[in-house]
N, C-alpha and C positions, 0 to 999 in steps of 0.2 A: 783491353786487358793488358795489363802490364805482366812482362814476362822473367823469365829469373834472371837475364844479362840488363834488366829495365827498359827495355826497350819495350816500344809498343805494338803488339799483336793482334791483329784484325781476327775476330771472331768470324767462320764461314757463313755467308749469306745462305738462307735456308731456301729451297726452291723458289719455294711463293717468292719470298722477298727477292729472288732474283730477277725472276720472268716479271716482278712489278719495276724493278727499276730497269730493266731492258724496253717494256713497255714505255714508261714515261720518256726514256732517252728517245726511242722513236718518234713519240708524238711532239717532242721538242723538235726534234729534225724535222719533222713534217711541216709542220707551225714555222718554220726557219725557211723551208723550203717556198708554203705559201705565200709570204712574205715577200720573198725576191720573186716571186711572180708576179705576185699583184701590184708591187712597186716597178715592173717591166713593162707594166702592160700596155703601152702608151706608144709601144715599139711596134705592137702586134695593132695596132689598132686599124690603120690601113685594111687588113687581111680578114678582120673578124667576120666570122660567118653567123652571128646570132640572131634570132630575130625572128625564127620558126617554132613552132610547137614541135613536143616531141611524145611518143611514148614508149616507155622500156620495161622490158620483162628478164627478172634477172634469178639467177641461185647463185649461191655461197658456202658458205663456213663463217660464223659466228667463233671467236675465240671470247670467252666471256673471263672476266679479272676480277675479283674480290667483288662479286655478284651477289650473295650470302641465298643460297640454296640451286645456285647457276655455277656448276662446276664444270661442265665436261663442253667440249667442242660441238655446236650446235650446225645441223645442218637448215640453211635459212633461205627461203625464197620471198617474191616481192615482185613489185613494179612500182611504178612511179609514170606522172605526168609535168612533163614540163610547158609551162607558159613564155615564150620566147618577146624579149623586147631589146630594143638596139643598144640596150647595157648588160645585156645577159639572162639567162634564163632562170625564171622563180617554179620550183619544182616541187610537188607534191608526191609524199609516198606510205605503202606501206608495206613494211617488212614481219613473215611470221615462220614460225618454230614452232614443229610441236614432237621435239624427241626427248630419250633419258628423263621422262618424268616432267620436262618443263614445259608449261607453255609460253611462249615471247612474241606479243605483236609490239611493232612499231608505228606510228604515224608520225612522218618528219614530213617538214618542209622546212626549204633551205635554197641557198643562191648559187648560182653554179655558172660559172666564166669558162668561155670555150677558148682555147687559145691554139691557132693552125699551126702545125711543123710545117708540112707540106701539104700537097693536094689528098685529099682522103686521109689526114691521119691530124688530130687534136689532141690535145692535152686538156684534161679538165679541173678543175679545182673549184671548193666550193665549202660551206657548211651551212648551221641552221641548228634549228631545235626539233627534240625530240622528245612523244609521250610515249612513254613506252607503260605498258599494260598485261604484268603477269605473274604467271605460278609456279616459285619456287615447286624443286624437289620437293616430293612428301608434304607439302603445303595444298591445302583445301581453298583457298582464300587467292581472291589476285591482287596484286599491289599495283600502286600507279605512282610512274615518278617520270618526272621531268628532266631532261638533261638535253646537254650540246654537242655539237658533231663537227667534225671535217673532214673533206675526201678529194682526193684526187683520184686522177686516172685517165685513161685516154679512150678515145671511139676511133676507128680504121672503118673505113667506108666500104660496100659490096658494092651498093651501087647506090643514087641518088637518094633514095625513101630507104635503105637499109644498110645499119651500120651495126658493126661490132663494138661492144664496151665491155672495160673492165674497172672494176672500181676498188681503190684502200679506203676504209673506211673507219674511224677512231669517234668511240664514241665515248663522251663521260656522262655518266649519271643514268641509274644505278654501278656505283662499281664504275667499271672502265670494261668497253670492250674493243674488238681489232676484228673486222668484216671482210673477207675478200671475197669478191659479186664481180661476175660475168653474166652476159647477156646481152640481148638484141635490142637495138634501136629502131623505131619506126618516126622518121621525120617528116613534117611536111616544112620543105623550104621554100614553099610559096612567098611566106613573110620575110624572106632573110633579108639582109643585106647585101 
């Protein structure tokens, strides 16, 4: 909008549109971030501890983005099983909700690179595809849609078979949402490296 000295005047971003372009900034940064990890990785390779199965039991908070009948902050549990091979673990999951009217499962599977700081403490990074299967607010009917994911996060070890995880989780399709899951790890590192 042009203003009365002609100069141009930025109309206020309205919630939504803000927390949506806050949201996308983030998942560029993330996506930025991956990047300079997986192009690192070659540094870590020496150190890599992958090559174990794993299984993890996790809860969260769902942040759900222009979802269309998925408005409010979802409280979200899950697990997942990982298959471990000497390039990384291929991981099976699924994720559900059932508060504020919605139901939301997930089933993803996705690639997931462990990469060591130190002894008992990794960084993880990783994505994949997601179907996700559910009922809007005030909706009778479930929908199924298809979408993509990435997450990073890290596991800190208790002891050899038990480790703590936390996970950021960005997912597109339905909508855009933003996961953040904690939870316990059970690994067997019999197979590592």
């Amino acid at each position: 909008m042009i203003g009365p000295s002609g100069l141009y005047r930025q109309e206020p971003l309205s919630s939504r549109q803000a927390s949506h372009t806050m949201f996308l900034m983030n998942l560029i940064r993330s996506l930025l971030i991956l990047c300079l990890v997986f192009g690192s990785t070659s540094a870590f390779a020496q150190d890599s501890v992958t090559g174990g199965n794993d299984i993890s039991l996790y809860v969260g908070k769902m942040l759900p983005n222009q979802i269309d009948g998925v408005d409010e902050i979802l409280p979200v549990f899950g697990g997942r099983y990982g298959l471990g091979f000497s390039f990384g673990l291929v991981e099976f999951g699924l994720a559900n909700t059932h508060a504020e009217g919605v139901d939301f499962t997930t089933f993803e599977t996705s690639y997931r690179y462990d990469l060591p700081l130190e002894e008992g403490l990794l960084v993880l990074v990783g994505g994949g595809l997601d179907l996700n299967y559910y009922k809007p607010e005030g909706e009778s009917s479930r929908k199924t849609e298809v979408g993509l994911h990435v997450n990073t996060g890290a596991m800190m070890a208790i002891s050899n078979a038990f480790w703590l995880r936390g996970d950021l989780k960005f997912m597109g399709g339905p909508g855009t949402s933003l996961s953040l899951l904690f939870g316990i790890v059970i690994r067997d590192t019999s197979g590592a490296n």
